[in-house]
N, CA, C and O atoms as a printed pandas DataFrame, in Angstrom:
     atom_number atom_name residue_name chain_id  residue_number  x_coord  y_coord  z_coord
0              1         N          UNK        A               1   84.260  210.251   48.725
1              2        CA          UNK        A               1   85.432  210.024   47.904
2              3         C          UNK        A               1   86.574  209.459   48.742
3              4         O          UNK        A               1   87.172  208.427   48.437
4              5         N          UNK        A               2   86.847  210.219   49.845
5              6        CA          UNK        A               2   87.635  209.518   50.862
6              7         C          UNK        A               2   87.288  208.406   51.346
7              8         O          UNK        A               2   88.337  208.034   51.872
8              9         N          UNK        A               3   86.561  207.643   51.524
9             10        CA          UNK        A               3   85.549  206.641   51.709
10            11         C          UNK        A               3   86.583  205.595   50.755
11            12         O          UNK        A               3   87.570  204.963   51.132
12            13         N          UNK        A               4   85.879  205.682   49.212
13            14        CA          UNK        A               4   86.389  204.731   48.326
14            15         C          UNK        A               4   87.882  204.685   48.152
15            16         O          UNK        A               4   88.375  203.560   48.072
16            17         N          UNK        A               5   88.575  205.587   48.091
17            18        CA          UNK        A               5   90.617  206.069   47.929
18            19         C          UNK        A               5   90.380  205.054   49.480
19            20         O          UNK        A               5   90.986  203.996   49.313
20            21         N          UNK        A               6   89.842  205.084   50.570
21            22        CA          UNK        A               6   90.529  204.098   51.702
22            23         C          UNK        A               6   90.170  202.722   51.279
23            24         O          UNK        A               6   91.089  201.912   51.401
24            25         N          UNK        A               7   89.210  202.333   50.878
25            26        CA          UNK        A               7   88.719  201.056   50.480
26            27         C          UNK        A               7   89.814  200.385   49.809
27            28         O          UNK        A               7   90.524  199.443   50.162
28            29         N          UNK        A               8   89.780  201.209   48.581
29            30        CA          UNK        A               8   90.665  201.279   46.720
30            31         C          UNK        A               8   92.204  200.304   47.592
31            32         O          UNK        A               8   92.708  199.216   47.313
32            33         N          UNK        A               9   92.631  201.633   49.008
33            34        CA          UNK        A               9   93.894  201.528   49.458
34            35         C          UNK        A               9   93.788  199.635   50.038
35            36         O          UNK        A               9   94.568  198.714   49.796
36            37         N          UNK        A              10   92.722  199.645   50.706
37            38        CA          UNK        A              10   92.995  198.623   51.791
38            39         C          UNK        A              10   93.064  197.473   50.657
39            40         O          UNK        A              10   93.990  196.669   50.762
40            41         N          UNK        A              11   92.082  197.318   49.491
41            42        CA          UNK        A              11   91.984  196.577   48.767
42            43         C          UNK        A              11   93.180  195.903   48.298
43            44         O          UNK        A              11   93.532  194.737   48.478
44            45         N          UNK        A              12   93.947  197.193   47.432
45            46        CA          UNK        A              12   95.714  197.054   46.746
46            47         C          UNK        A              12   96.103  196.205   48.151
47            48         O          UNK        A              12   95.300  195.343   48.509
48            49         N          UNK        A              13   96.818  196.338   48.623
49            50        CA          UNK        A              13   97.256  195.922   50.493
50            51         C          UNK        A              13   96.753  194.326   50.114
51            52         O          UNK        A              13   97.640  193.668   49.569
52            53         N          UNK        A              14   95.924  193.873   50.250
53            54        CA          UNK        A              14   95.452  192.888   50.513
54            55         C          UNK        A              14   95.488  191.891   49.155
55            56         O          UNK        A              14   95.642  190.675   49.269
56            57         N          UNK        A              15   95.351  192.462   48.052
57            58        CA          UNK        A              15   96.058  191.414   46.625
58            59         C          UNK        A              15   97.619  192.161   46.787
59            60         O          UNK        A              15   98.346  191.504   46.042
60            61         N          UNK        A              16   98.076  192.770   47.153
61            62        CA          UNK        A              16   99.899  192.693   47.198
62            63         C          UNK        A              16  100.246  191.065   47.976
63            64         O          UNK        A              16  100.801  190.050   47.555
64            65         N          UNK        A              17   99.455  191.524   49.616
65            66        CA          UNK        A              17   99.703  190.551   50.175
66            67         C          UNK        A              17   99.787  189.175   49.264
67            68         O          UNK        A              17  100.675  188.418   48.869
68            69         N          UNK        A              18   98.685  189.261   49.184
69            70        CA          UNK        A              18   98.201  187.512   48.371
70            71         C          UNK        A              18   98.916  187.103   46.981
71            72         O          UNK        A              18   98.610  186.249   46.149
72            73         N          UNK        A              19  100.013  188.054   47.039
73            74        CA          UNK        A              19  100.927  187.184   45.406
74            75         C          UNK        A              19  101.645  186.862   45.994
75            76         O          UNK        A              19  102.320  186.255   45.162
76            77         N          UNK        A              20  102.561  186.651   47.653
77            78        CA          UNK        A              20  103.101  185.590   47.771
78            79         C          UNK        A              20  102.509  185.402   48.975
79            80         O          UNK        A              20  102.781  186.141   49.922
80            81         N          UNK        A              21  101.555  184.300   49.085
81            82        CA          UNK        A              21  101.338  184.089   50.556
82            83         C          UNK        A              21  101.876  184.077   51.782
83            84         O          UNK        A              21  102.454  183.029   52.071
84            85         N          UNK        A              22  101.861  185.076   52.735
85            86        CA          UNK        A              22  102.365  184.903   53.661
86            87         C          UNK        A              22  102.816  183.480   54.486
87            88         O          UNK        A              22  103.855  182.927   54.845
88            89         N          UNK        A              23  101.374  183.261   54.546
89            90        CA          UNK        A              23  101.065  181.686   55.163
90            91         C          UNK        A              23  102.427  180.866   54.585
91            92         O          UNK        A              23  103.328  180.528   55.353
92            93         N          UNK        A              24  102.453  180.641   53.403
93            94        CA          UNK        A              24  103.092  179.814   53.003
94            95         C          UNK        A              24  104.938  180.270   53.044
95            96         O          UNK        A              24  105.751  179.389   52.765
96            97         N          UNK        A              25  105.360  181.504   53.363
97            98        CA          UNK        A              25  106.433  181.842   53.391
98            99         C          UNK        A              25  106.381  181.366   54.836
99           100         O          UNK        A              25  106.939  180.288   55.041
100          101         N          UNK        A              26  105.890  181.892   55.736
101          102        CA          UNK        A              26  106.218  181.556   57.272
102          103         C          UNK        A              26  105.832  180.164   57.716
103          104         O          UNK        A              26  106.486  179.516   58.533
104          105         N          UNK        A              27  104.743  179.753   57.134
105          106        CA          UNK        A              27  104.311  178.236   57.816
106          107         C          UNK        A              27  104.929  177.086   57.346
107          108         O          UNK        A              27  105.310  176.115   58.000
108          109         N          UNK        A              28  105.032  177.403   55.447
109          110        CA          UNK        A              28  105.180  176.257   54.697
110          111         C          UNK        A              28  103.960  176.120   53.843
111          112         O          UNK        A              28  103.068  176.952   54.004
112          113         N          UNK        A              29  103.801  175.103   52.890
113          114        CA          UNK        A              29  102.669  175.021   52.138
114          115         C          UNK        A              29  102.006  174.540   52.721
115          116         O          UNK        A              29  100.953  175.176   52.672
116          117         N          UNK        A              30  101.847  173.063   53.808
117          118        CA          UNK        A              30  100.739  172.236   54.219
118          119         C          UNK        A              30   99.402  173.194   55.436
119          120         O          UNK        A              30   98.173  173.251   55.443
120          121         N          UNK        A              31  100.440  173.765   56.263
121          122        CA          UNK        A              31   99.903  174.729   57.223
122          123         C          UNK        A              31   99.408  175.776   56.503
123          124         O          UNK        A              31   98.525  176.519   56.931
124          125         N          UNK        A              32   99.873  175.868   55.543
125          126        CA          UNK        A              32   98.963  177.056   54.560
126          127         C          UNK        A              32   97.568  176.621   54.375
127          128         O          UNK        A              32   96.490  177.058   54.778
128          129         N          UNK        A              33   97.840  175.851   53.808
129          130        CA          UNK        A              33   96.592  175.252   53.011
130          131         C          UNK        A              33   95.618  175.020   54.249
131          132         O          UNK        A              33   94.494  175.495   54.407
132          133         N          UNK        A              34   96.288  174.223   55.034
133          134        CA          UNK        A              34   95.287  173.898   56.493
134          135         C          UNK        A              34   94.352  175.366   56.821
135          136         O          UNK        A              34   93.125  175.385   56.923
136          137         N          UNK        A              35   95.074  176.308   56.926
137          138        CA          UNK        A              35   94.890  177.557   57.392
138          139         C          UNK        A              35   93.284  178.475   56.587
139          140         O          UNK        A              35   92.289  179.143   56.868
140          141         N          UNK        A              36   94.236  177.691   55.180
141          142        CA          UNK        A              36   93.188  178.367   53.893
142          143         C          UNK        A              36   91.801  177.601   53.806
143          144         O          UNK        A              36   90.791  178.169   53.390
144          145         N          UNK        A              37   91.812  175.998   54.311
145          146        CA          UNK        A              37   90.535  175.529   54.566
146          147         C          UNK        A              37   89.721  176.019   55.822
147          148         O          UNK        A              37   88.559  176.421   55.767
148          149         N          UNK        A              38   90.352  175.946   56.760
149          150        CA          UNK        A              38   89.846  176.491   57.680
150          151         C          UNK        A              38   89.217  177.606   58.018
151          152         O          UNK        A              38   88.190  177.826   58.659
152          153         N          UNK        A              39   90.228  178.471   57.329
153          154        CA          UNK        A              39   89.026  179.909   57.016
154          155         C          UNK        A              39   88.075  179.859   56.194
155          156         O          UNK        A              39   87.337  180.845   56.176
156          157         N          UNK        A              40   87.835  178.959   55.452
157          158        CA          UNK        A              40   87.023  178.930   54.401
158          159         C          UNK        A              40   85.872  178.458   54.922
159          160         O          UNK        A              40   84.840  178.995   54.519
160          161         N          UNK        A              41   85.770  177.433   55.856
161          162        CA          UNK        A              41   85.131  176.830   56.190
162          163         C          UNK        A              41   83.703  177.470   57.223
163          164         O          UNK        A              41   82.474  177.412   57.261
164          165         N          UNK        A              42   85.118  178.211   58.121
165          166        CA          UNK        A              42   84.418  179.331   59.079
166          167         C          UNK        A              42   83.546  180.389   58.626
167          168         O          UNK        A              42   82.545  180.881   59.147
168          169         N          UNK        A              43   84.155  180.634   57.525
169          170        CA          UNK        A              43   83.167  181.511   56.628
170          171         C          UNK        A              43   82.162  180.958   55.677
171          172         O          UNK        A              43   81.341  181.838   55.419
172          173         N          UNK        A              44   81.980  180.161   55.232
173          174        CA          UNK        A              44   81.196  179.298   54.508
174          175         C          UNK        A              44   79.757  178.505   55.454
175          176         O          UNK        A              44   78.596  178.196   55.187
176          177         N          UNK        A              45   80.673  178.429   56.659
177          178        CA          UNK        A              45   79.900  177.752   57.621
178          179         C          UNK        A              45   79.890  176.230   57.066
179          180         O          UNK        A              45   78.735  175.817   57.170
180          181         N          UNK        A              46   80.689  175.299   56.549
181          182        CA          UNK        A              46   80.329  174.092   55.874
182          183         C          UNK        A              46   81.211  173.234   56.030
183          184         O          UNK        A              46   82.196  173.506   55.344
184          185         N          UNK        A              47   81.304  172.452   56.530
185          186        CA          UNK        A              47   82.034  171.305   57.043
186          187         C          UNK        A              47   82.950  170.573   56.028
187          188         O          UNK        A              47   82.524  169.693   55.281
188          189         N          UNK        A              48   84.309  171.020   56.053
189          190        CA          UNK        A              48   85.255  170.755   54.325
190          191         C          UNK        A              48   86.133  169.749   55.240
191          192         O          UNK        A              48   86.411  170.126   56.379
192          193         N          UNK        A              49   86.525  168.645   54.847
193          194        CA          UNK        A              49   87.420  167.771   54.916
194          195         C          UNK        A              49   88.705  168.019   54.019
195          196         O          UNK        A              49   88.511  167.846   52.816
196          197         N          UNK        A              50   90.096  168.429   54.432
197          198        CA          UNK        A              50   90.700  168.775   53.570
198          199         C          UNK        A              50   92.065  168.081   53.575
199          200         O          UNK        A              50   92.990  168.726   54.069
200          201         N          UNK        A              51   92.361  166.679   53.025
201          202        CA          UNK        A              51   93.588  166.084   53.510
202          203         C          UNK        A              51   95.328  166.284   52.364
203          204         O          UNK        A              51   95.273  165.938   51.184
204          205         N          UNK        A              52   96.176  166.644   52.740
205          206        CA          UNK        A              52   96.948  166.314   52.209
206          207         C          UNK        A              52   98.053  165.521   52.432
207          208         O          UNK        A              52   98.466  165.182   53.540
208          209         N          UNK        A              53   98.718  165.114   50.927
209          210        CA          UNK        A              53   99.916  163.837   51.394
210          211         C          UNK        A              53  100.873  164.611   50.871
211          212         O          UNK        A              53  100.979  165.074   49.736
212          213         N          UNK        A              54  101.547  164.705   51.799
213          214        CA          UNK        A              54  103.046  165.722   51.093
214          215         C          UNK        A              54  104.091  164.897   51.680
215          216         O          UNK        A              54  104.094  164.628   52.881
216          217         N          UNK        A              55  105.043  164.457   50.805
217          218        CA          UNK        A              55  106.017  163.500   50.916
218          219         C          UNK        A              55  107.518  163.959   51.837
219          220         O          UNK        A              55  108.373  163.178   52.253
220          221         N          UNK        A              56  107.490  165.614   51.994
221          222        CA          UNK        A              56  108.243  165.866   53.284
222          223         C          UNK        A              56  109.836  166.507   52.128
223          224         O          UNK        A              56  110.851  167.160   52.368
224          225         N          UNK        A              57  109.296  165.910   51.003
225          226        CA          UNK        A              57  110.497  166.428   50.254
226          227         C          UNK        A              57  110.311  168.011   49.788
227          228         O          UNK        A              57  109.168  168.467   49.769
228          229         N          UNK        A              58  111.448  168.855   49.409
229          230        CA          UNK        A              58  111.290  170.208   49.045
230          231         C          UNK        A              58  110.396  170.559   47.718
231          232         O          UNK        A              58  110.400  169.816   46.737
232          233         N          UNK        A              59  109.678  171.690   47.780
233          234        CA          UNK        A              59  109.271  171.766   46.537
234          235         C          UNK        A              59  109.333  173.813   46.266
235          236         O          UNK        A              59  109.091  174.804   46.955
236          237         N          UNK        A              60  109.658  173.616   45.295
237          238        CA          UNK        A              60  110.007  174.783   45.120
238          239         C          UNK        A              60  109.083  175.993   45.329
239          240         O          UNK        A              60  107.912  175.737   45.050
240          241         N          UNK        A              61  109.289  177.099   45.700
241          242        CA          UNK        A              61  108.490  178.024   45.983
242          243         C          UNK        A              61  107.636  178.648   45.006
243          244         O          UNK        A              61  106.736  179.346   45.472
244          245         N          UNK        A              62  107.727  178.539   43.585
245          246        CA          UNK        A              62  106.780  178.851   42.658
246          247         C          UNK        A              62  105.829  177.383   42.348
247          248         O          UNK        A              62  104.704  177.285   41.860
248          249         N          UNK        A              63  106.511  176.615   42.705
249          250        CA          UNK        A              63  105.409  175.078   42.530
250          251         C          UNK        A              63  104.529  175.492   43.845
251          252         O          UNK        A              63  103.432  175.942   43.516
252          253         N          UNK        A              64  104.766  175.443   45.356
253          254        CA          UNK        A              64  104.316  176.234   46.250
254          255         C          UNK        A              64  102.994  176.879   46.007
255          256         O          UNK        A              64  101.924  176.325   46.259
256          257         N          UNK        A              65  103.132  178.215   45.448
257          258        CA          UNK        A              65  102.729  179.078   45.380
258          259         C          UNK        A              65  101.350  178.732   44.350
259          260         O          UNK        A              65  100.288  179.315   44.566
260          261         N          UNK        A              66  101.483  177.747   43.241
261          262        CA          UNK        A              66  100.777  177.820   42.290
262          263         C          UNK        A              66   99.680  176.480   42.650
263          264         O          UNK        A              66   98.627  176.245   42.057
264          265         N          UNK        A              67  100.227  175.763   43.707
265          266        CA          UNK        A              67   99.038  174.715   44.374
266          267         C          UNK        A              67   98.062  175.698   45.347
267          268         O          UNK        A              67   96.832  175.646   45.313
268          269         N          UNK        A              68   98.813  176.573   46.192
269          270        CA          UNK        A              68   97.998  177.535   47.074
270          271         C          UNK        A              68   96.995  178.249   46.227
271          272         O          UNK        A              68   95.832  178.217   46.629
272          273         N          UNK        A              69   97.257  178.884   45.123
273          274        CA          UNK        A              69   96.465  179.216   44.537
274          275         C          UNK        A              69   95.566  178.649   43.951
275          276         O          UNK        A              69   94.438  179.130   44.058
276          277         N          UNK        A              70   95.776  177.401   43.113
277          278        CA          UNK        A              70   95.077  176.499   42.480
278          279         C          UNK        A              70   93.784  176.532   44.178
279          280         O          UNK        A              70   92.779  177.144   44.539
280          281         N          UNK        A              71   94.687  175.472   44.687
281          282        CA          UNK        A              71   93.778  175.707   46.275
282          283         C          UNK        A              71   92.694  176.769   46.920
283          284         O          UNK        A              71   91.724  176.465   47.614
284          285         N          UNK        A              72   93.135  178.203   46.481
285          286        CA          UNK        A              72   92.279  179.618   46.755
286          287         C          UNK        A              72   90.983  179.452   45.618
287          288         O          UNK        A              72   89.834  179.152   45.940
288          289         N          UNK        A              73   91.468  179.728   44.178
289          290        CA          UNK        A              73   90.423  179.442   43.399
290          291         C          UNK        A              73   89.530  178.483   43.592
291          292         O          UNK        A              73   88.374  178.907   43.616
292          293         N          UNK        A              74   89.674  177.146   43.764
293          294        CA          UNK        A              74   88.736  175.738   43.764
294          295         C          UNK        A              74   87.922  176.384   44.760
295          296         O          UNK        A              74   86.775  176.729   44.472
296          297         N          UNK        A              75   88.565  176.644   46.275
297          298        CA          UNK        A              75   87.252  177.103   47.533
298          299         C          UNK        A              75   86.633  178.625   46.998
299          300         O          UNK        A              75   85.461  178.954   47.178
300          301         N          UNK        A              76   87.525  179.371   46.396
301          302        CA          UNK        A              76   86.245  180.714   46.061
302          303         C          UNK        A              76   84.991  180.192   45.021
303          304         O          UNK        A              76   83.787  180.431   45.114
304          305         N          UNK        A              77   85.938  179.156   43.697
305          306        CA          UNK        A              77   84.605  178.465   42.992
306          307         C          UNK        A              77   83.355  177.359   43.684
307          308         O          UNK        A              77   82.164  177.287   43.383
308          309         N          UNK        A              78   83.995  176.716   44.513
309          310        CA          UNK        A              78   82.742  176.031   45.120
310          311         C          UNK        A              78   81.775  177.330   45.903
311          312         O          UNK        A              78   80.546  177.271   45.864
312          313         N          UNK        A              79   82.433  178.371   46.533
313          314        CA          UNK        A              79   81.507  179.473   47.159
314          315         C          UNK        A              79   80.182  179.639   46.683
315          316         O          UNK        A              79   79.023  179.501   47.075
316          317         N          UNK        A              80   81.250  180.231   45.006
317          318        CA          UNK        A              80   80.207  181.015   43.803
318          319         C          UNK        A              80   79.004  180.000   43.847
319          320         O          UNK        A              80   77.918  180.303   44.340
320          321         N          UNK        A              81   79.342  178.512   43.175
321          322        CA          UNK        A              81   78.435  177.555   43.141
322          323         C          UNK        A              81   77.060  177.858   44.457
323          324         O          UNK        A              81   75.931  178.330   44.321
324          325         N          UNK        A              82   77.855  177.299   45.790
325          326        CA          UNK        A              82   76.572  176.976   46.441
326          327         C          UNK        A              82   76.075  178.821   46.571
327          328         O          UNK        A              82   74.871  179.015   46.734
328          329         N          UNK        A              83   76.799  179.800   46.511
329          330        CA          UNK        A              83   75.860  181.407   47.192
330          331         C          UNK        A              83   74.571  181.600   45.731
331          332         O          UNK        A              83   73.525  182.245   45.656
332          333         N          UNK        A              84   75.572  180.359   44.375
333          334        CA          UNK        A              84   73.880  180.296   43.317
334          335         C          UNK        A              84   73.311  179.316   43.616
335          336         O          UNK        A              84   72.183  179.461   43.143
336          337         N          UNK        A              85   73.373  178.209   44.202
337          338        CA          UNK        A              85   72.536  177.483   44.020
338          339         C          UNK        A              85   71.426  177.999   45.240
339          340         O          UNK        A              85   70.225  177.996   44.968
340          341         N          UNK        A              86   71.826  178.369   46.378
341          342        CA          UNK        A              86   71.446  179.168   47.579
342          343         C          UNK        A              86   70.000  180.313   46.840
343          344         O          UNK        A              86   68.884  180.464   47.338
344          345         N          UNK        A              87   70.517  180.927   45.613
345          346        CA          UNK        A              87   70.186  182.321   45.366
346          347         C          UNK        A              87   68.753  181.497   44.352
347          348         O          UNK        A              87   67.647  182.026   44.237
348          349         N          UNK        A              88   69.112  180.225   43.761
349          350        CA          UNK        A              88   67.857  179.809   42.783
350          351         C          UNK        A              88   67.316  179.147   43.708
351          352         O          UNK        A              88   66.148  179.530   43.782
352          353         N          UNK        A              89   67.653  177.859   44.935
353          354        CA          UNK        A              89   66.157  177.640   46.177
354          355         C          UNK        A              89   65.435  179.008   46.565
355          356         O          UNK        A              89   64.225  179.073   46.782
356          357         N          UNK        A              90   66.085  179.819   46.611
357          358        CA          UNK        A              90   65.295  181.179   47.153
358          359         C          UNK        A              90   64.104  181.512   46.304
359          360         O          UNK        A              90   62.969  181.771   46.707
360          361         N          UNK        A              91   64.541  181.465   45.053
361          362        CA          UNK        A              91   63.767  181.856   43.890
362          363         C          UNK        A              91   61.939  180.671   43.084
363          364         O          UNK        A              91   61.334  181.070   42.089
């Protein structure tokens, strides 16, 4: 039981974190994103090309926030994709 209440804990912790990205409060959005492919990649093991054109002008921190995310979802959905397509060659 103590087991899962630490898990449960670390879990909360870690989606608090992720409603405002750190990355993107301290780095900025581009270094975010860089950051967010890169881990993705390392963990995926898969070679992602990830370019952006950001025009250097301000953009607001909820516009920010809602490309990073857009950004999080697309790499967790390509995951899902290849860990099935992975799971039906097996099959």
């Amino acid at each position: 039981m103590a087991v899962l209440a630490e898990n449960t804990l670390e879990d909360l912790r870690s989606t608090l974190v992720d409603l405002r990205p750190a990355a993107v409060i301290s780095q900025g959005m581009a270094p975010a994103l860089r950051q967010l492919c890169d881990e993705w990649e390392a963990q995926q093991q898969i070679s992602l090309t990830c370019t952006f054109l950001l025009t250097g002008r301000h953009i607001p921190a909820a516009i920010e926030d809602v490309v990073f995310r857009v950004m999080q979802e697309a790499l967790n959905n390509v995951a899902s994709i290849l860990e099935k397509l992975e799971l039906r060659d097996r099959v």
